[in-house]
C-alpha positions in Angstrom: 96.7 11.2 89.3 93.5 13.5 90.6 90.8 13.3 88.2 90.6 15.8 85.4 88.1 18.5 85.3 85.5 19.0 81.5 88.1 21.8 81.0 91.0 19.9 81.2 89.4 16.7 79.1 88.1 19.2 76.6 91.3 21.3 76.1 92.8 17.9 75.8 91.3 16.7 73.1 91.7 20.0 70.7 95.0 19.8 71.9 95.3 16.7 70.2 93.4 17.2 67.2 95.7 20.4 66.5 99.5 19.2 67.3 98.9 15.5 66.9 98.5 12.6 69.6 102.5 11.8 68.9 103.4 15.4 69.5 100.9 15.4 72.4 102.3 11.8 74.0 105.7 13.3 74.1 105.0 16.5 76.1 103.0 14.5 78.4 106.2 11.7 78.5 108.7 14.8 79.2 105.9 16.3 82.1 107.8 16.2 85.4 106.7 17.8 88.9 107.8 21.1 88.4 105.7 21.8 85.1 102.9 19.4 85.4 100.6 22.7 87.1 102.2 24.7 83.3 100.9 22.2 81.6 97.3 21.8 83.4 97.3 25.6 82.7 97.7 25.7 78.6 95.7 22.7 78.5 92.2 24.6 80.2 93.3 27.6 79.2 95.2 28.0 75.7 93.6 24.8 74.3 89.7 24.5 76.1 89.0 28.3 76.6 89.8 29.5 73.6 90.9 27.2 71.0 88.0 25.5 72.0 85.3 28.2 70.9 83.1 27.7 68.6 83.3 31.5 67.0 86.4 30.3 64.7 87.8 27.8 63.0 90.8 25.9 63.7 91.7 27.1 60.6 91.6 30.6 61.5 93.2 29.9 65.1 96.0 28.6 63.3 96.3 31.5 60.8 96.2 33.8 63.9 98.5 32.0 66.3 101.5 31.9 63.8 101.1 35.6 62.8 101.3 36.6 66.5 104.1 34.3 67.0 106.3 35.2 64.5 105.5 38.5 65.4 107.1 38.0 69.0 109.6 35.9 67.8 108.7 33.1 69.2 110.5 30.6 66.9 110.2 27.5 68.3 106.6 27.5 68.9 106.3 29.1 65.5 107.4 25.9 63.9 105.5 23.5 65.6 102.2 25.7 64.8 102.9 26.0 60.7 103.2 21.3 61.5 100.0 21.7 63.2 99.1 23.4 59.8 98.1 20.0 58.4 95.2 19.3 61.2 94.2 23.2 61.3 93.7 23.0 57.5 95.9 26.4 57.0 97.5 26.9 54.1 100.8 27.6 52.7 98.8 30.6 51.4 96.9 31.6 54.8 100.9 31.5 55.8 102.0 33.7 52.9 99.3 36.2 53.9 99.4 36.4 57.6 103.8 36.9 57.2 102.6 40.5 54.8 100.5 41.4 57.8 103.0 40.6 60.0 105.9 42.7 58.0 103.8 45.8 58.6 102.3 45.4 62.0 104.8 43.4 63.1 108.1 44.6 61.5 109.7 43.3 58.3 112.8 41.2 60.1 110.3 39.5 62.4 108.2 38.4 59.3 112.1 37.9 57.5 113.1 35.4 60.0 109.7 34.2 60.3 109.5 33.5 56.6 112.8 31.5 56.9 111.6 29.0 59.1 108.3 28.2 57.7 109.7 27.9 54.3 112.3 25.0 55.9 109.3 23.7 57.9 107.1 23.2 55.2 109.7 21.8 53.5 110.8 19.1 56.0 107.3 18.2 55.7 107.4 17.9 52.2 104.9 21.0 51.2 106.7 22.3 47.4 106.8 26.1 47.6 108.0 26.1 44.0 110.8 28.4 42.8 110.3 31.9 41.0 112.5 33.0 38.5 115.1 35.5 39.3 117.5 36.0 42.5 116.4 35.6 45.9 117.4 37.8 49.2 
């Protein structure tokens, strides 16, 4: 394997320090030929140019990334952010928020569905949302 440029070592590391070194071992366990280059790419660029910056907190990052992706759907990746919640430092709260924003900006059956799988990821982490009175939706 070529050496690794600063990018690559930095973007690594926040990488790590957001999703976990086990979550981070088994993408780079799964990493084949074909989407080594993808992976290079959201290393530099997603992780060491801008989650990397100094201007925001992870916290924040985190707060941002899940309202965008539950905005675009983007399920999957949507439930491995709100586990990454626990190295960002985001809230159930900062969670609670960004899904309002995203009802209005985004549309009220992204931030529905949205909604649904944070609650059960929270949960199979073992956050307690607590229950309100009344009937539920």
């Amino acid at each position: 394997m070529s050496e690794k440029s600063k990018r690559y070592e930095q973007g690594m590391a926040t990488r790590r320090s957001v999703l976990g070194d086990a979550w981070v071992d088994r993408a780079e366990a799964n990493k084949t030929e074909f989407d080594a280059p993808f992976q290079e790419l959201i290393t530099e660029a997603a992780w060491s140019h801008v989650w990397s910056r100094p201007n925001w907190t992870k916290r924040e990052r985190s707060i941002v990334t899940i309202a965008l992706l539950a905005a675009l759907g983007q399920h999957e990746e949507l439930a491995m952010h709100v586990r990454a919640t626990v190295n960002t430092g985001a809230t159930p709260e900062d969670l609670r928020e960004a899904m309002l924003h995203v009802a209005i900006y985004g549309g009220v059956p992204a931030a529905n569905h949205a909604i649904k799988i944070i609650k059960q990821t929270l949960a199979d982490m073992g956050e307690d949302l607590g229950k309100t009175s009344g009937t539920q939706a």
